[in-house]
C-alpha positions as CSV (number, residue, x, y, z in Angstrom):
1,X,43.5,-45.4,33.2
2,X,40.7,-42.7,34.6
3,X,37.3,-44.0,34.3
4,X,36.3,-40.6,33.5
5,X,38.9,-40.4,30.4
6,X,37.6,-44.0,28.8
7,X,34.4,-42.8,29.0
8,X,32.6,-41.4,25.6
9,X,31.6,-37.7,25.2
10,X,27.7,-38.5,26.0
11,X,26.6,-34.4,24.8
12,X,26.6,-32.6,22.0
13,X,26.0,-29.2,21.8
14,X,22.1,-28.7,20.7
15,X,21.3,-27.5,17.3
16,X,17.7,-25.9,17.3
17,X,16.1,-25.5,13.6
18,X,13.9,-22.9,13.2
19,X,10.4,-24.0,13.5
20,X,9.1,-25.2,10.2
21,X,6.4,-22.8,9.2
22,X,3.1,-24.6,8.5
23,X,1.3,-23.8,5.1
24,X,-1.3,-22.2,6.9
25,X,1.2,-19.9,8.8
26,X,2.9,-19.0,5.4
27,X,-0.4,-18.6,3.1
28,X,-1.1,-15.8,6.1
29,X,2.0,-14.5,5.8
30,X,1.8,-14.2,2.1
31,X,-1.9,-12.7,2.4
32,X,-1.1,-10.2,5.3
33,X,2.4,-8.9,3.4
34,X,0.9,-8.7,0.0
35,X,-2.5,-8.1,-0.6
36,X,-3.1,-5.2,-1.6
37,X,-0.1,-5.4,-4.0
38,X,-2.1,-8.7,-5.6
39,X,-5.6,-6.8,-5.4
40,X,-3.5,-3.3,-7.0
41,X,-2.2,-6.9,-10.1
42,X,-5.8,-8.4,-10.3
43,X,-7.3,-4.2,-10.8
44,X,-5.3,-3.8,-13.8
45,X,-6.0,-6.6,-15.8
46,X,-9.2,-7.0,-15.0
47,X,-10.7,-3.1,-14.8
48,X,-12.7,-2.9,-11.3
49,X,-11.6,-3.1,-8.0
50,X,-14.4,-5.6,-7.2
51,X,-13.9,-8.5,-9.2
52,X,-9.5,-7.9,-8.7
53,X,-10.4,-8.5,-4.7
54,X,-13.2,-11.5,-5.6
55,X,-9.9,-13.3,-7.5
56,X,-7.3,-12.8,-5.2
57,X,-9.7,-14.0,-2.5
58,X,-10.1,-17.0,-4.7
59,X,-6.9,-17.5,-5.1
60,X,-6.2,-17.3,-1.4
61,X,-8.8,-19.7,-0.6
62,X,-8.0,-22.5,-3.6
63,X,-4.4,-22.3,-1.9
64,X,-5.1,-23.3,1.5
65,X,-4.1,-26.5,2.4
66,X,-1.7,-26.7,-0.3
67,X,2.4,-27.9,0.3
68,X,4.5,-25.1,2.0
69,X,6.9,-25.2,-0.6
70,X,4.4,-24.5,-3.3
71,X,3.3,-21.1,-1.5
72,X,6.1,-18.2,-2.9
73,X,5.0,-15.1,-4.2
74,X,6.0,-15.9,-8.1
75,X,3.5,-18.9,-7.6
76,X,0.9,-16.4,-6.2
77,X,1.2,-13.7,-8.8
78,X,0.8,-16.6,-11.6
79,X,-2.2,-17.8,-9.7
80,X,-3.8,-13.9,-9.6
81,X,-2.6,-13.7,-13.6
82,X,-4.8,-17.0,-14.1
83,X,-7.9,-16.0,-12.1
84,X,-7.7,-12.8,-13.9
85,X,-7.3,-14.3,-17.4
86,X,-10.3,-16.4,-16.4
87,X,-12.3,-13.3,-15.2
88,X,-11.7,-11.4,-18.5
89,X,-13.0,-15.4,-20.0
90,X,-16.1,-15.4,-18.7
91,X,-16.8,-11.8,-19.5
92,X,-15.7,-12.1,-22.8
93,X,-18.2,-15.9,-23.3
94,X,-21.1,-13.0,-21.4
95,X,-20.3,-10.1,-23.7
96,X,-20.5,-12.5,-26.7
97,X,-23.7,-14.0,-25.3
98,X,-25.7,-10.7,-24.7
99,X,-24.4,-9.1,-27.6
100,X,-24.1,-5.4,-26.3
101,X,-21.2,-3.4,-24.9
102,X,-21.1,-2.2,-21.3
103,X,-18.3,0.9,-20.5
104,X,-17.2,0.1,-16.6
105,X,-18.4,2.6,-14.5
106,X,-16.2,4.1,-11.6
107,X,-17.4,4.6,-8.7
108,X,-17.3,8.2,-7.3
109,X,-13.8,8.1,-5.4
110,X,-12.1,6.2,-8.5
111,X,-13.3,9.1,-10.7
112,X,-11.9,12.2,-8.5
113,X,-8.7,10.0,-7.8
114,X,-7.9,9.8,-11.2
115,X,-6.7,12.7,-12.8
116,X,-7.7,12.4,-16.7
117,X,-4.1,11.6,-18.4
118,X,-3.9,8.7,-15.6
119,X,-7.4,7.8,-16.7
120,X,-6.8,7.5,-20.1
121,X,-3.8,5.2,-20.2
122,X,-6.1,3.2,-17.8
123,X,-8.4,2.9,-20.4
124,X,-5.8,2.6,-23.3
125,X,-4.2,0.0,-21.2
126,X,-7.3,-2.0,-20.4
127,X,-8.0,-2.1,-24.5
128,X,-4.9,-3.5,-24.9
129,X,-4.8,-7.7,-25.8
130,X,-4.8,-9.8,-22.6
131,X,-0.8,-10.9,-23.0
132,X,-0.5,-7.2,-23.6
133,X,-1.7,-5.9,-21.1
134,X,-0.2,-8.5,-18.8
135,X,3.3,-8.1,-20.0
136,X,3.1,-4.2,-18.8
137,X,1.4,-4.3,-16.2
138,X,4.0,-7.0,-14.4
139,X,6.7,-4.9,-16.1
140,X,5.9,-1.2,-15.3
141,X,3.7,-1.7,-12.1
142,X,5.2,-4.5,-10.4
143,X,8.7,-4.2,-11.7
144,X,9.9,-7.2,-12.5
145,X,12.3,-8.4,-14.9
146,X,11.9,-10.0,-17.6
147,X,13.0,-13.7,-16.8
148,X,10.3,-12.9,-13.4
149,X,7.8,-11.8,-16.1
150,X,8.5,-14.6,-18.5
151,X,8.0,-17.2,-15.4
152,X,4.7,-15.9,-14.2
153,X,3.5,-15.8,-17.7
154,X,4.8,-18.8,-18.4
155,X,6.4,-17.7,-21.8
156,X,9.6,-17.7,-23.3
157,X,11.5,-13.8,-22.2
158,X,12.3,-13.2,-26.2
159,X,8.2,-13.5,-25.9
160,X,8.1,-10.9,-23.2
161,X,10.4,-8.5,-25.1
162,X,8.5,-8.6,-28.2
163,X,5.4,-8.3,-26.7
164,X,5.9,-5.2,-24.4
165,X,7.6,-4.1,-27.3
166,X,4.3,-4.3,-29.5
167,X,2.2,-3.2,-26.5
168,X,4.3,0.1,-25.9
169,X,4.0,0.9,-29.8
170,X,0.0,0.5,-29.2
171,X,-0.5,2.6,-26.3
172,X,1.9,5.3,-27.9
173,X,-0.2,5.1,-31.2
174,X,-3.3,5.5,-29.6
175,X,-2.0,8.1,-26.7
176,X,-0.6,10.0,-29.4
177,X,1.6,13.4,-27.5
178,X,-0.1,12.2,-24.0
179,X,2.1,9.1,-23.4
Protein backbone atom coordinates (compact mmCIF):
# COMPACT_ATOMS: atom_id res chain seq x y z
CA UNK A 1 0.00 0.00 0.00
CA UNK A 2 1.26 3.93 -0.93
CA UNK A 3 2.36 5.62 2.07
CA UNK A 4 0.86 8.59 0.57
CA UNK A 5 -2.71 6.89 0.28
CA UNK A 6 -2.70 5.66 4.19
CA UNK A 7 -1.92 8.86 5.14
CA UNK A 8 -4.95 11.20 6.57
CA UNK A 9 -6.13 14.31 4.68
CA UNK A 10 -4.02 16.87 7.10
CA UNK A 11 -6.00 20.35 5.39
CA UNK A 12 -9.17 21.62 5.24
CA UNK A 13 -10.21 24.22 3.33
CA UNK A 14 -10.16 27.58 5.60
CA UNK A 15 -13.42 29.09 6.60
CA UNK A 16 -12.83 32.85 7.55
CA UNK A 17 -15.84 34.48 9.78
CA UNK A 18 -16.34 37.82 9.26
CA UNK A 19 -14.70 39.81 11.93
CA UNK A 20 -17.03 40.18 14.93
CA UNK A 21 -17.80 43.80 15.13
CA UNK A 22 -16.97 45.24 18.67
CA UNK A 23 -19.71 47.26 20.51
CA UNK A 24 -17.89 50.22 20.11
CA UNK A 25 -17.57 49.72 16.28
CA UNK A 26 -21.42 49.03 16.10
CA UNK A 27 -22.63 51.97 18.63
CA UNK A 28 -20.61 54.17 15.82
CA UNK A 29 -22.19 52.59 13.26
CA UNK A 30 -25.55 53.03 14.70
CA UNK A 31 -24.61 56.90 15.60
CA UNK A 32 -23.01 57.77 12.16
CA UNK A 33 -26.17 55.98 10.05
CA UNK A 34 -28.90 57.31 12.22
CA UNK A 35 -28.56 60.37 13.99
CA UNK A 36 -30.23 62.67 12.70
CA UNK A 37 -33.18 60.33 12.17
CA UNK A 38 -33.06 59.79 16.29
CA UNK A 39 -32.48 63.75 16.85
CA UNK A 40 -35.60 64.36 13.83
CA UNK A 41 -37.69 61.19 16.93
CA UNK A 42 -36.37 63.04 20.13
CA UNK A 43 -37.67 66.84 18.28
CA UNK A 44 -41.12 65.68 18.07
CA UNK A 45 -41.84 64.53 21.30
CA UNK A 46 -40.02 66.73 23.07
CA UNK A 47 -40.63 70.28 21.09
CA UNK A 48 -36.97 71.87 20.57
CA UNK A 49 -34.19 70.80 18.66
CA UNK A 50 -31.86 71.30 21.76
CA UNK A 51 -32.95 69.20 24.31
CA UNK A 52 -33.93 66.20 21.20
CA UNK A 53 -29.92 66.28 20.46
CA UNK A 54 -28.99 66.58 24.52
CA UNK A 55 -31.11 63.01 24.72
CA UNK A 56 -29.96 61.19 21.99
CA UNK A 57 -26.42 62.27 23.02
CA UNK A 58 -27.39 60.67 26.28
CA UNK A 59 -28.56 57.89 25.04
CA UNK A 60 -25.40 57.38 22.89
CA UNK A 61 -23.20 57.83 25.78
CA UNK A 62 -25.31 55.53 28.50
CA UNK A 63 -24.90 52.86 25.65
CA UNK A 64 -21.35 52.61 25.27
CA UNK A 65 -19.82 49.73 26.63
CA UNK A 66 -22.89 47.92 26.53
CA UNK A 67 -23.19 43.94 24.76
CA UNK A 68 -23.13 44.06 20.89
CA UNK A 69 -26.11 42.21 20.67
CA UNK A 70 -28.03 44.68 22.82
CA UNK A 71 -27.10 47.60 20.22
CA UNK A 72 -30.10 47.37 17.24
CA UNK A 73 -31.96 50.26 16.20
CA UNK A 74 -35.56 49.05 17.83
CA UNK A 75 -33.35 49.06 21.15
CA UNK A 76 -32.13 52.69 20.27
CA UNK A 77 -35.43 54.17 19.33
CA UNK A 78 -36.96 52.80 22.79
CA UNK A 79 -33.99 54.23 24.49
CA UNK A 80 -34.64 57.97 22.62
CA UNK A 81 -38.64 57.29 23.44
CA UNK A 82 -37.49 56.92 27.27
CA UNK A 83 -35.00 59.89 27.51
CA UNK A 84 -37.70 61.78 25.84
CA UNK A 85 -40.52 60.70 28.17
CA UNK A 86 -38.06 61.64 30.93
CA UNK A 87 -37.36 65.04 29.33
CA UNK A 88 -41.10 65.95 29.02
CA UNK A 89 -40.84 64.49 33.27
CA UNK A 90 -38.77 66.79 34.41
CA UNK A 91 -40.44 69.66 32.69
CA UNK A 92 -43.66 68.75 33.68
CA UNK A 93 -42.19 68.24 37.93
CA UNK A 94 -40.50 72.22 36.72
CA UNK A 95 -43.75 73.60 35.26
CA UNK A 96 -45.65 72.31 38.34
CA UNK A 97 -42.91 73.77 40.60
CA UNK A 98 -42.82 77.41 39.15
CA UNK A 99 -46.32 77.48 38.52
CA UNK A 100 -46.43 79.60 35.18
CA UNK A 101 -46.60 78.54 31.50
CA UNK A 102 -43.71 79.11 29.11
CA UNK A 103 -44.82 78.94 24.94
CA UNK A 104 -41.30 77.45 23.30
CA UNK A 105 -39.82 79.87 21.30
CA UNK A 106 -38.31 79.01 17.78
CA UNK A 107 -35.53 80.20 16.83
CA UNK A 108 -35.40 82.33 13.65
CA UNK A 109 -34.59 79.54 10.97
CA UNK A 110 -37.37 77.11 12.66
CA UNK A 111 -39.84 80.00 12.15
CA UNK A 112 -39.26 80.77 8.28
CA UNK A 113 -38.88 76.92 7.68
CA UNK A 114 -42.16 76.24 8.85
CA UNK A 115 -44.79 77.20 6.76
CA UNK A 116 -47.96 77.96 9.27
CA UNK A 117 -50.26 74.74 8.51
CA UNK A 118 -46.90 72.66 9.18
CA UNK A 119 -46.62 74.75 12.30
CA UNK A 120 -49.85 74.23 13.60
CA UNK A 121 -50.10 70.51 13.60
CA UNK A 122 -46.61 70.93 15.26
CA UNK A 123 -48.20 72.53 17.93
CA UNK A 124 -51.50 70.47 17.80
CA UNK A 125 -49.25 67.52 17.93
CA UNK A 126 -47.01 68.59 20.76
CA UNK A 127 -50.48 69.17 22.95
CA UNK A 128 -51.37 65.97 22.33
CA UNK A 129 -50.88 63.22 25.68
CA UNK A 130 -47.32 61.79 25.74
CA UNK A 131 -48.54 57.97 24.44
CA UNK A 132 -50.32 60.15 21.92
CA UNK A 133 -48.10 61.82 20.60
CA UNK A 134 -45.60 58.94 20.64
CA UNK A 135 -47.86 56.54 18.80
CA UNK A 136 -47.94 59.11 15.68
CA UNK A 137 -45.03 60.36 15.65
CA UNK A 138 -43.39 56.50 15.34
CA UNK A 139 -46.33 55.85 13.04
CA UNK A 140 -46.47 58.77 10.53
CA UNK A 141 -42.80 60.02 10.73
CA UNK A 142 -40.86 56.99 11.23
CA UNK A 143 -43.15 54.58 9.55
CA UNK A 144 -43.26 51.71 11.32
CA UNK A 145 -45.76 49.27 11.84
CA UNK A 146 -47.64 48.62 14.34
CA UNK A 147 -46.06 45.37 16.00
CA UNK A 148 -42.50 47.89 15.48
CA UNK A 149 -44.53 50.55 17.32
CA UNK A 150 -46.02 48.39 19.87
CA UNK A 151 -42.31 46.98 20.73
CA UNK A 152 -40.64 50.30 21.21
CA UNK A 153 -43.49 51.40 23.20
CA UNK A 154 -43.55 48.57 24.90
CA UNK A 155 -47.46 48.09 24.64
CA UNK A 156 -49.74 45.68 23.44
CA UNK A 157 -50.58 46.65 19.18
CA UNK A 158 -54.58 46.61 20.03
CA UNK A 159 -53.00 49.51 22.46
CA UNK A 160 -51.29 51.18 19.51
CA UNK A 161 -54.47 50.99 17.35
CA UNK A 162 -56.67 52.51 19.76
CA UNK A 163 -54.50 54.98 20.69
CA UNK A 164 -53.52 56.54 17.17
CA UNK A 165 -57.02 56.04 16.68
CA UNK A 166 -57.94 58.49 19.60
CA UNK A 167 -54.96 60.77 18.78
CA UNK A 168 -56.06 61.14 14.99
CA UNK A 169 -59.70 62.07 16.25
CA UNK A 170 -57.89 64.81 18.53
CA UNK A 171 -55.76 66.47 16.15
CA UNK A 172 -58.74 66.36 13.52
CA UNK A 173 -61.03 68.08 16.24
CA UNK A 174 -58.84 70.66 17.05
CA UNK A 175 -57.32 71.14 13.29
CA UNK A 176 -60.84 71.44 12.28
CA UNK A 177 -60.70 71.76 7.82
CA UNK A 178 -56.73 72.21 8.13
CA UNK A 179 -55.93 68.51 8.84
Amino acid sequence: MNAEISRPVEWAPQVHAPPAVSAEEGLSALYRGHRLDLIRLAVLLVGDRETAEDVVQDVFARLHGRRPEVLTLAYVRTCVLNGSRSVLRRRAVALRRTERERAPLDSAETTALLGESRREVLEALLRLPGRQREALVLRYYLDLPEAEIARTMRVKESTVRSTTARALAKLHRELGDNA
